[in-house]
C-alpha positions as CSV (number, residue, x, y, z in Angstrom):
1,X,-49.0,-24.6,49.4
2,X,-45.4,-24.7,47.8
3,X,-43.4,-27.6,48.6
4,X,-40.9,-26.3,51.3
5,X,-37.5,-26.2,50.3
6,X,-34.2,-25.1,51.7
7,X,-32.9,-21.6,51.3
8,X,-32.3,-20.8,47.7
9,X,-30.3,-17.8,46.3
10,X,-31.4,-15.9,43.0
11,X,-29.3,-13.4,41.3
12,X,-32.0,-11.5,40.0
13,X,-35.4,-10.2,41.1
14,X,-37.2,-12.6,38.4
15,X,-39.4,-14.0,41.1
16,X,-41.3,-11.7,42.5
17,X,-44.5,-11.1,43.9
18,X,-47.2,-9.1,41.8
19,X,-47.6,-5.7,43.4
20,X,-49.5,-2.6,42.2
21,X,-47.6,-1.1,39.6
22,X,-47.0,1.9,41.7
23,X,-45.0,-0.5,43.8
24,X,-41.8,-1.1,41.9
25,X,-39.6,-0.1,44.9
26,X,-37.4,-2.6,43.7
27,X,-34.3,-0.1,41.8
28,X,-32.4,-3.6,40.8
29,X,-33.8,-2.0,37.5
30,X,-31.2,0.7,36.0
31,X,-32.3,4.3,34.6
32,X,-30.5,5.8,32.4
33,X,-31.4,9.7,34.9
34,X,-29.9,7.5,37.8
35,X,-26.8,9.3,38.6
36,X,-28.1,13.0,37.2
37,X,-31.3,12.1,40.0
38,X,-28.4,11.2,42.9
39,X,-26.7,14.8,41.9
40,X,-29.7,17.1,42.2
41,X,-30.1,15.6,46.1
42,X,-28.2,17.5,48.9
43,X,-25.8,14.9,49.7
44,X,-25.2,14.4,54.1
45,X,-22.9,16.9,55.1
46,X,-20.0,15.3,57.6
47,X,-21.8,18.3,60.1
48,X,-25.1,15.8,59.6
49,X,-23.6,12.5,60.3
50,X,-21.1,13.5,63.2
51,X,-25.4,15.8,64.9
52,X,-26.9,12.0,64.1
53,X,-24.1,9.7,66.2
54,X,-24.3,12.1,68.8
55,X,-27.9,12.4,69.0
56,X,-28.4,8.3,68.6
57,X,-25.6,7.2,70.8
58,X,-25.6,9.5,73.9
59,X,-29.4,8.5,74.8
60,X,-28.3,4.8,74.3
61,X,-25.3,5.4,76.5
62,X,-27.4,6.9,79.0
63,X,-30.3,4.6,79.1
64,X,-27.6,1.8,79.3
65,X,-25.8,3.6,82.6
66,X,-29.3,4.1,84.2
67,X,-29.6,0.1,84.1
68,X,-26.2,0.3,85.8
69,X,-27.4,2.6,88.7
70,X,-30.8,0.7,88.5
71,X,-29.6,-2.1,89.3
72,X,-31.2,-4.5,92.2
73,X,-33.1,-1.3,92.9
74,X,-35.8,-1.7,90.1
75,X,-34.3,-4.2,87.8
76,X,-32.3,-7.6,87.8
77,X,-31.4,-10.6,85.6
78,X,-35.3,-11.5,85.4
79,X,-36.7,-7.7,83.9
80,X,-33.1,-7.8,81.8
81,X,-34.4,-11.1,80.1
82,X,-38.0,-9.8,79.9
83,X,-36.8,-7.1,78.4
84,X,-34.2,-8.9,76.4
85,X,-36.4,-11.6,75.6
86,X,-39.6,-9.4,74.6
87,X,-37.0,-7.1,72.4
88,X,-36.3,-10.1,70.3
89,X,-39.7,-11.2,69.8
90,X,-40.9,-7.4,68.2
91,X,-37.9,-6.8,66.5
92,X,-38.3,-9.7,64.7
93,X,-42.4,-9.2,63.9
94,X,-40.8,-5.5,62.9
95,X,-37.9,-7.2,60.6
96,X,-38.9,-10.7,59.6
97,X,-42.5,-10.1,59.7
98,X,-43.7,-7.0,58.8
99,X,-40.3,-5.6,56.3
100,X,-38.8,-8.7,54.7
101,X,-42.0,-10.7,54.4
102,X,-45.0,-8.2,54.2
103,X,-43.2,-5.5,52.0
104,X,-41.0,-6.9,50.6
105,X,-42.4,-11.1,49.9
106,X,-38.7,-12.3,50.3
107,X,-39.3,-15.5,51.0
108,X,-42.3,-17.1,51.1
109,X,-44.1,-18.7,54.3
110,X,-46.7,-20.7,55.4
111,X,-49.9,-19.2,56.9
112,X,-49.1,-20.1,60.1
113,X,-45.6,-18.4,60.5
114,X,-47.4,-15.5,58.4
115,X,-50.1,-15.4,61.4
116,X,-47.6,-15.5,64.3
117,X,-45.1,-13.0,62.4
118,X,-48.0,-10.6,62.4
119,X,-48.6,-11.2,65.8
120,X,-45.2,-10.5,66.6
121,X,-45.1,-6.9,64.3
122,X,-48.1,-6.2,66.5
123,X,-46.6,-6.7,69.8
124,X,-44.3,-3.8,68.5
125,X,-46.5,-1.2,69.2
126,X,-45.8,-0.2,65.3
127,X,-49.5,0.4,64.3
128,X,-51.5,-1.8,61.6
129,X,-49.0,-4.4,59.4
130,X,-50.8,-2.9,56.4
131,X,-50.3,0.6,56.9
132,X,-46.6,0.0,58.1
133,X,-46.0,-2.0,54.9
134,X,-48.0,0.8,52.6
135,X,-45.6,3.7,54.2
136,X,-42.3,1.5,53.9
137,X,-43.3,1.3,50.1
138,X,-44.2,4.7,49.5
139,X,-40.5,5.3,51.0
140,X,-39.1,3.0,48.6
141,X,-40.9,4.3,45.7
142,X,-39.7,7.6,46.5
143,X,-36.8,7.8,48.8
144,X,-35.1,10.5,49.7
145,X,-37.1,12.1,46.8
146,X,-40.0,14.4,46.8
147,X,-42.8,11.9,48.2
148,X,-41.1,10.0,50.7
149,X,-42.7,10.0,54.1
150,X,-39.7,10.1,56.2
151,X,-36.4,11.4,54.4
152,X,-34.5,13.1,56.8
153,X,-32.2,15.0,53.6
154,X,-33.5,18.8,52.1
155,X,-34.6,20.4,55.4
156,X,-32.5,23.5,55.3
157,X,-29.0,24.3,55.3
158,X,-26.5,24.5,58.9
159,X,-26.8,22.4,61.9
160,X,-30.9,23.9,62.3
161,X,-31.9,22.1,59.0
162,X,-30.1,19.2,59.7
163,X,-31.7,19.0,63.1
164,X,-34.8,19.6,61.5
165,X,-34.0,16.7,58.6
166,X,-33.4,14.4,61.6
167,X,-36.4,15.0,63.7
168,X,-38.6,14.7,60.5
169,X,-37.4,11.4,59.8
170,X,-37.1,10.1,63.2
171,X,-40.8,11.1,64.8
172,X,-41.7,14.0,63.4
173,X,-43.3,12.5,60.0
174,X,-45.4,10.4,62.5
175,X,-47.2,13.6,63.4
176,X,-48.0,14.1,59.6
177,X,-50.7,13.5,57.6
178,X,-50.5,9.9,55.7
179,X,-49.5,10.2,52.0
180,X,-52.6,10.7,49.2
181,X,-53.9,6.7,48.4
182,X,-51.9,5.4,50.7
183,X,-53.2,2.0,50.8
184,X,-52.9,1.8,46.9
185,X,-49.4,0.4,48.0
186,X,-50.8,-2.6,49.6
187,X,-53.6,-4.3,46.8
188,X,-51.8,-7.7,47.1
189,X,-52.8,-7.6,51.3
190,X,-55.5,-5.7,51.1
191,X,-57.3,-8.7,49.0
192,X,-55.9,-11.4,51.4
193,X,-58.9,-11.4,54.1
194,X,-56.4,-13.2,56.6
195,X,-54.4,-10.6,56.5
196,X,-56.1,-7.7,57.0
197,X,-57.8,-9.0,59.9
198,X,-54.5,-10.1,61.6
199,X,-53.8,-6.4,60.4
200,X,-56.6,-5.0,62.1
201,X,-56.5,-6.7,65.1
202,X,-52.7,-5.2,66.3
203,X,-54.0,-3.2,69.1
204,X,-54.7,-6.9,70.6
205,X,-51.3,-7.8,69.9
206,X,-49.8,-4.6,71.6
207,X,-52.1,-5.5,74.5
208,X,-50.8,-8.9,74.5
209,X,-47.1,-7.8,74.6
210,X,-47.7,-5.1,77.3
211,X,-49.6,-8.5,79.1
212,X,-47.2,-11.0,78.9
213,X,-44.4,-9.9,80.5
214,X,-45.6,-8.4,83.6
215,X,-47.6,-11.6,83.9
216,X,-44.5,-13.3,83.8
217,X,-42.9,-11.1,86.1
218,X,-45.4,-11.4,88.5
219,X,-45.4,-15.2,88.9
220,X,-41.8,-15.6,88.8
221,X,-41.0,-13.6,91.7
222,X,-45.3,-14.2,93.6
223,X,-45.1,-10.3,93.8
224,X,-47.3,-7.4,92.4
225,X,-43.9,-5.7,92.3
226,X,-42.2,-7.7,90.1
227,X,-45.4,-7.7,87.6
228,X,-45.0,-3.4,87.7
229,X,-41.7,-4.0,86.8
230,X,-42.0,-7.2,84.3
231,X,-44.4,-4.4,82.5
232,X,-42.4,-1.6,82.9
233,X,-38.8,-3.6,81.2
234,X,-40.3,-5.8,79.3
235,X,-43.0,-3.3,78.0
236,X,-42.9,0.2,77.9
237,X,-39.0,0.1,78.0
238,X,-39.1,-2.5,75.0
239,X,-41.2,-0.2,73.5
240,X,-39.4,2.3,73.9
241,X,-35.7,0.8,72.2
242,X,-37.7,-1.0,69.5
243,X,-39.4,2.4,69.1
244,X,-35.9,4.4,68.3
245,X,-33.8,1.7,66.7
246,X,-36.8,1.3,64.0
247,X,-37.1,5.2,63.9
248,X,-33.5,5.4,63.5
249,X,-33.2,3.1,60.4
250,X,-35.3,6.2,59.0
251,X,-33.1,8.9,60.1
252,X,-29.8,7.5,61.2
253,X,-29.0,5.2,58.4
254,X,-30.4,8.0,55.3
255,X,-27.3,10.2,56.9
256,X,-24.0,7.9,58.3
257,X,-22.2,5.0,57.6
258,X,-20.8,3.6,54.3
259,X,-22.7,3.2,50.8
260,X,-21.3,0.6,49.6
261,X,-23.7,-0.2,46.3
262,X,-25.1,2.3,44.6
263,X,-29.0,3.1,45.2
264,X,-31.1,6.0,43.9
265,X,-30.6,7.9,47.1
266,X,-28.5,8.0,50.6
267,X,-29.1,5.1,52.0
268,X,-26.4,4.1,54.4
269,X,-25.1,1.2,56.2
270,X,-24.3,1.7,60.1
271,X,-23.1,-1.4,61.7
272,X,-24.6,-0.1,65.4
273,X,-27.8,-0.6,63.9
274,X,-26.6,-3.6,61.7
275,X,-26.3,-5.1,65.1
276,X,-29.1,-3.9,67.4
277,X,-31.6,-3.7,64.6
278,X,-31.0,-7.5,64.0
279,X,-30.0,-6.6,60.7
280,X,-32.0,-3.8,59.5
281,X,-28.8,-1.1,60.0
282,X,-26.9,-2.4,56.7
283,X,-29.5,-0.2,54.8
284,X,-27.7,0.7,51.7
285,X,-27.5,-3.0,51.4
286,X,-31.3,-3.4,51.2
287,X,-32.0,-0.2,49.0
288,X,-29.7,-1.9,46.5
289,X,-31.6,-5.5,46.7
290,X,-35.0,-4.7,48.2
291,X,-36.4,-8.3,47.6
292,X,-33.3,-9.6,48.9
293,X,-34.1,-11.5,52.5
294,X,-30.4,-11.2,53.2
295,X,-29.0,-7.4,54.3
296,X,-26.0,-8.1,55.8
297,X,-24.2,-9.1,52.0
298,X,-20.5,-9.8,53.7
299,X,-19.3,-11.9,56.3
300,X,-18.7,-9.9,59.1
301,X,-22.3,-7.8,58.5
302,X,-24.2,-9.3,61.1
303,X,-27.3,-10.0,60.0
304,X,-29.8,-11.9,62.8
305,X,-33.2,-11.8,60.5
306,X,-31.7,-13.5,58.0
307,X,-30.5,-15.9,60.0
308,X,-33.9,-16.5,61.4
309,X,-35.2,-16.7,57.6
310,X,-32.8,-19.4,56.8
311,X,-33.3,-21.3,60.0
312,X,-37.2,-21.3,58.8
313,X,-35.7,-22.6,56.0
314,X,-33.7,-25.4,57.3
315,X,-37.2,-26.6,59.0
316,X,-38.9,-26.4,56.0
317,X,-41.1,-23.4,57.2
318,X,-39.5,-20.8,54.4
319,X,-38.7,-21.7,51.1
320,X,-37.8,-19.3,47.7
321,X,-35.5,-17.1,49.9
322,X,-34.2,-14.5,48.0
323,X,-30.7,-13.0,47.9
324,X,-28.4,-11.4,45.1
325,X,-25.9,-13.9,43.3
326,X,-22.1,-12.8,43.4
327,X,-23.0,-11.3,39.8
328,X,-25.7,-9.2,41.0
329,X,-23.6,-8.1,43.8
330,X,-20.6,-7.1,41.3
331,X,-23.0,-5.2,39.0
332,X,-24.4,-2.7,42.3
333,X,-20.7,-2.2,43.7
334,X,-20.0,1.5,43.4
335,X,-17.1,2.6,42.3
């Protein structure tokens, strides 16, 4: 095992791990058909992003005032921390886990962390670590291009196909058919035996995550009615937000916010998502640097998984962290 270290910064992507060669989703690598590629997209019209803020935020709103009307009716301080508490812990198997390390070998970890950050991606209720990783890749290999999974862009023209754009990236490529050799995006996990068992076996996770907080619910409060509702907050309801912010990485943040570097397609940074997505929302960010562990590049982007990373770090559990120098930051700026 490597010698842990404290968090280091490179300002290239020199360091990587050996993927496929299919798998260069890293664009830190200029093309000379960059820019004549961006042009032959149909870029977000305002129409697209103003449909997307309303569609996101009003459901949030509303699923924030039933808590309001809920409250010490069917949920108190215990189910808000269950459900606080369990959001944390599958966000970051979603972020930390299953994005920055899995796909993306940002840092490296011990087999330990590696097992329980699995764990965690599987308490997410986001399907097998290796086919989340393969389809995150394939969308980085061709994003917002012809071949990626879940680009909400190209649907049709009007309020329909941007309607159609956003239910395409949010749930409706779910309902698709995977892409062709799918798991030729994964070689480097497939061959790790660990891995795809821990992979395999995230049905028991989800079980687990469904498990522990009504269990916790139930003994807190000695009642069969506070484990109903320790498994409905801190389970399906979890679910259900980590669920829509993930999705919404997808749709949301391919349509509004800022684009601050430039990236072979429309990837955005929103700082709602920034925020509830523990990171994940300062997306043009990433598409710029995928191998960077760091999103949130400027002070005030708050980003909480990287934070985690560098606390693993700081305890010796994460070491070769990997984040774009100020030179590699100046070279992506756009113009």
């Amino acid at each position: 095992m490597t010698a842990p270290v404290s968090v280091l910064e490179h300002s290239s992507d020199d360091h990587r791990e050996p993927l496929a060669q299919a798998v260069h989703e890293d664009h830190d690598h200029e093309h000379d058909d960059e820019h004549a590629a961006t042009e032959a997209l149909i870029p977000p019209t305002l129409s697209a992003r103003i449909v997307s803020l309303i569609g996101v935020t009003f459901p949030f709103i509303g699923f924030i005032a039933a808590i309001a009307f809920l409250w010490d009716r069917g949920f108190d301080w215990l189910h808000g921390g269950l459900l606080l508490g369990m959001y944390v812990v599958s966000a970051i198997g979603v972020t930390v886990g299953y994005h920055r390390y899995f796909c993306h070998r940002s840092f490296q970890t011990s087999r330990v962390v590696q097992c329980i950050l699995a764990i965690f991606g599987g308490i997410a209720f986001e399907g097998p670590m290796l086919k989340w990783v393969a389809m995150h890749r394939c969308h980085h290999q061709h994003s917002d291009h012809e071949g990626d999974p879940h680009s909400p862009v190209d649907h049709g023209e009007g309020v329909s196909g941007v309607l159609r754009g956003m239910w395409h990236a949010h749930i409706g490529w779910i309902f698709k058919g995977d892409p062709k050799n799918l798991y030729g995006y994964v070689p480097d996990l497939s061959r790790d035996r660990l891995l795809r068992v821990m992979s395999n076996l995230w049905f028991v996770w989800a079980g687990i995550g469904l498990l522990i907080p009504a269990v916790l619910g139930g003994v807190l409060t000695m009642s069969w009615r506070g484990a109903f509702l320790g498994f409905l907050w801190g389970g399906l309801a979890r679910i259900f937000l980590v669920h829509h912010v993930t999705w919404s990485i997808n749709s949301v943040c391919h349509i509004w916010g800022t684009r601050p570097f430039r990236s072979h397609d429309h990837s955005r940074n929103n700082f709602i998502f920034g925020v509830i997505g523990l990171g994940e929302g300062w997306h043009n960010n990433h598409h710029a640097f995928p191998r960077s562990a760091r999103h949130g590049l400027r002070w005030w982007e708050i980003d909480i998984s990287y934070l985690i990373i560098r606390g693993l770090a700081l305890c010796g559990l994460a070491w070769d962290v990997n984040a774009p120098g100020p030179a590699r930051l100046a070279s992506k700026r756009a113009n």
